[in-house]
N, C-alpha and C positions, 0 to 999 in steps of 0.2 A: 219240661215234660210236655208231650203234645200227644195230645188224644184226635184218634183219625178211624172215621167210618170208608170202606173201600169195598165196591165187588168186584171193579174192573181194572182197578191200580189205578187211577188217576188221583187220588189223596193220598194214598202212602207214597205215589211217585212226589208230589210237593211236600209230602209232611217228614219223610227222609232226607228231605235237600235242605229242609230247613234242618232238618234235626244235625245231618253232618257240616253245615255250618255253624251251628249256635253247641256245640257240645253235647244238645239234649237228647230225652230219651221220643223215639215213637211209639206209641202204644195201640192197636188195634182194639178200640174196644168191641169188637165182637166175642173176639178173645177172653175181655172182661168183663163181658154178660155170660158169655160160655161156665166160667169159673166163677161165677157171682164175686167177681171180686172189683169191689167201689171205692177202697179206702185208701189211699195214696199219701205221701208227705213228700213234701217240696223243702231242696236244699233250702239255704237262705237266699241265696242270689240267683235261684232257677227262676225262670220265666213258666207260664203256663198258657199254649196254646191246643186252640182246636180246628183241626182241617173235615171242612164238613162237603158234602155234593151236595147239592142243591135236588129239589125233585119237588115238583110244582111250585117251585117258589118260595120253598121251604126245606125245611133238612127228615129225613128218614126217622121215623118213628122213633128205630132203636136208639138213636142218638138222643133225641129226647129224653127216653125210661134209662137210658145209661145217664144222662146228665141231671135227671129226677133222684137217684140213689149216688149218685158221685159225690164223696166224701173228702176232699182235699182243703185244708185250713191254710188259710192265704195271711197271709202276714202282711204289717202296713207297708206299699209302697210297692208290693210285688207286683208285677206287669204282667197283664194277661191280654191276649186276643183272639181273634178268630180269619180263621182263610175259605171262604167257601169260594169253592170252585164251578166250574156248570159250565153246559153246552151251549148256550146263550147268552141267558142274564140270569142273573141271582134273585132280585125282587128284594124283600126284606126279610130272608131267612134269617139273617143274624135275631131277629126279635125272639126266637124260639132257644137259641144261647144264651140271650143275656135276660130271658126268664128263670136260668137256674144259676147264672155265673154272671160275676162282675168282669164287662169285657173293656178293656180300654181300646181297646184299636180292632177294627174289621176292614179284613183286604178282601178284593176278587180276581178272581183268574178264570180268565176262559180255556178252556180243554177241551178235548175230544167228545164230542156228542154219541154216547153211544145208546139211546134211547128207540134200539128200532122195532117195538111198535109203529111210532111216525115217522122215522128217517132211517136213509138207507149209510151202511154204513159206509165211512172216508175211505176213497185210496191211501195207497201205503203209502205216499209222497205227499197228498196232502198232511197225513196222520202225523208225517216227519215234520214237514212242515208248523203244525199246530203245535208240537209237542217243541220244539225249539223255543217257538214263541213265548211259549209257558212256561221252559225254563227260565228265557230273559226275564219274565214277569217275577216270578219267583223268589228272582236274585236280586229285583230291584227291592220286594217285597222283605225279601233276608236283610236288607242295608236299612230298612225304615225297623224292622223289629228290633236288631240290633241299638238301633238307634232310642227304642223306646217309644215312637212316637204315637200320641193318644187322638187319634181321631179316627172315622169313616175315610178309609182312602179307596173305594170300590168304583172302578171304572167301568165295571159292567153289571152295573145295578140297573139298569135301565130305565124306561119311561115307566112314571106314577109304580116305584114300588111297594110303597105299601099296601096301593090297591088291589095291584095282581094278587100278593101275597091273601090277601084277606078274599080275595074271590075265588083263588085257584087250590091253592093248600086246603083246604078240608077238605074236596074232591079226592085225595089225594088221602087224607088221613080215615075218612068212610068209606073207603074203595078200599083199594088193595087186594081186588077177588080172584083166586088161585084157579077158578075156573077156567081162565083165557088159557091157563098151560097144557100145553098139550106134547106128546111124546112121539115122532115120526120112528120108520122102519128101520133108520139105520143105527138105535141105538142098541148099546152092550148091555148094558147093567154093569155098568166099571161100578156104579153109585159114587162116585167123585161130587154129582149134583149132592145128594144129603150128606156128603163128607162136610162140605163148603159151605152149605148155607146156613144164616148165621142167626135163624129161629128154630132149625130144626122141623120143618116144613114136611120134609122131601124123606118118605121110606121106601127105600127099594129091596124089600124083603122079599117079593113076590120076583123080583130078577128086572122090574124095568118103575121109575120112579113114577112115586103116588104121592100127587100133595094131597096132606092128610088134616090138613086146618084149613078154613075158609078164607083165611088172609092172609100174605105175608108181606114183607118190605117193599115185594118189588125192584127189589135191586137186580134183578136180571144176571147175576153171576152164575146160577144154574146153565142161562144160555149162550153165556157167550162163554163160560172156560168150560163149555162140555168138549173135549175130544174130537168127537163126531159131527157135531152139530147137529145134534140129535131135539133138540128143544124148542121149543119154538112157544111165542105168546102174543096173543091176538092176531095182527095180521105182520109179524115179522118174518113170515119164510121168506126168505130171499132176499134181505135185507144184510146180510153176512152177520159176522161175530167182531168183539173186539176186546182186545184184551190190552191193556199198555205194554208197549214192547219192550221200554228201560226200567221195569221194575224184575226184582226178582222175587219168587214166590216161597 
């Protein structure tokens, strides 16, 4: 069983690849915040993993309050891990997993940076390029799961991350102000944005979308799988959209 937070497909793209190698399941818990649903049970011989994105050096809120009500009884010897992925380095996200869950093994993978607020996004060639790489990474990381092995294997943890983690992550969990979004001229009101987001943020009753809470994930999937490219937040116009290209929705 493997639990994966995504706005842009780059965790259900790793947490599919794993899951179609290892027989197991993907589970989207967005899906299982949507449907309040926490309680799970694991074969005897299932593994349990979690693919998280990293965002200041740390993992996304909901993944937290989903792993705060996560109810799965682990039985002795069952093997559990973690894959956080990120457009840099990771830092020491994993500490916010293995506050609610016994993790024996934490991988990293570098992916597609799709953060633009500060960066603009990859050409299409690079994108191919990066997303190869993290397949190879992936598969090497499938041979080490498979295998069981219990340690930190994270090559893109970077310099001093605990400290990052502990200086940048609360920024990150006291922020999150919905005011930076903002709605340009060429949007429809399809409302695909409040379809998709996975606090329920975004009502576009009025015919063009209103964030209607003071704060949400930030995960950005509003703006990059809008249609249009109707969205925009802080200084990202012009920055493009991204979406992962080998994931299906």
């Amino acid at each position: 069983m493997i639990f994966f937070f995504t706005a842009t497909g780059n965790s259900r793209f790793i947490a599919e690849r794993i899951a179609a190698a290892t027989g197991d399941r993907a589970i989207d818990i967005a899906d299982c915040m949507r449907g309040s649903q926490f309680s799970f049970e694991l074969a005897e011989d299932e593994s349990l993993g979690f693919v998280a994105p990293v965002y200041y050096y740390g993992i996304p809120v909901i993944f937290t309050e989903f792993l705060s009500k996560l109810d799965v009884p682990l039985k002795h010897g069952q093997y559990t891990y973690a894959v956080l992925n990120c457009g840099g380095t990771t830092g020491n996200a994993a500490r916010y997993i293995r506050r609610f869950v016994r993790i024996d093994a934490v991988f990293g993978i570098k992916v597609v940076d799709n953060y633009v607020p500060l960066y603009k996004t990859a050409s299409e060639s690079e994108i191919a390029s990066q997303l190869d790489a993290a397949e190879l990474e992936t598969d090497r990381i499938i041979g080490l799961i498979c295998g069981k092995m219990t340690e930190v294997n994270n090559p893109v943890a970077g310099w001093l991350p605990g400290l990052k983690t502990s200086i940048t992550y609360p920024l990150y969990v006291n922020g999150r102000k919905t005011k930076k979004f903002r709605v340009n001229e060429r949007c429809t009101g399809c409302d695909l944005c409040g379809d998709i987001c996975p606090r329920n943020v975004i009502d576009c009753t009025s015919g063009k979308p209103v964030w209607i809470k003071a704060r949400c994930e930030i995960c950005l999937a509003c703006l990059h799988r809008c249609p249009v490219a109707a969205i925009e937040y802080g200084k990202s116009a012009g920055r493009g959209q991204y979406i992962n290209p080998r994931v299906e929705w």
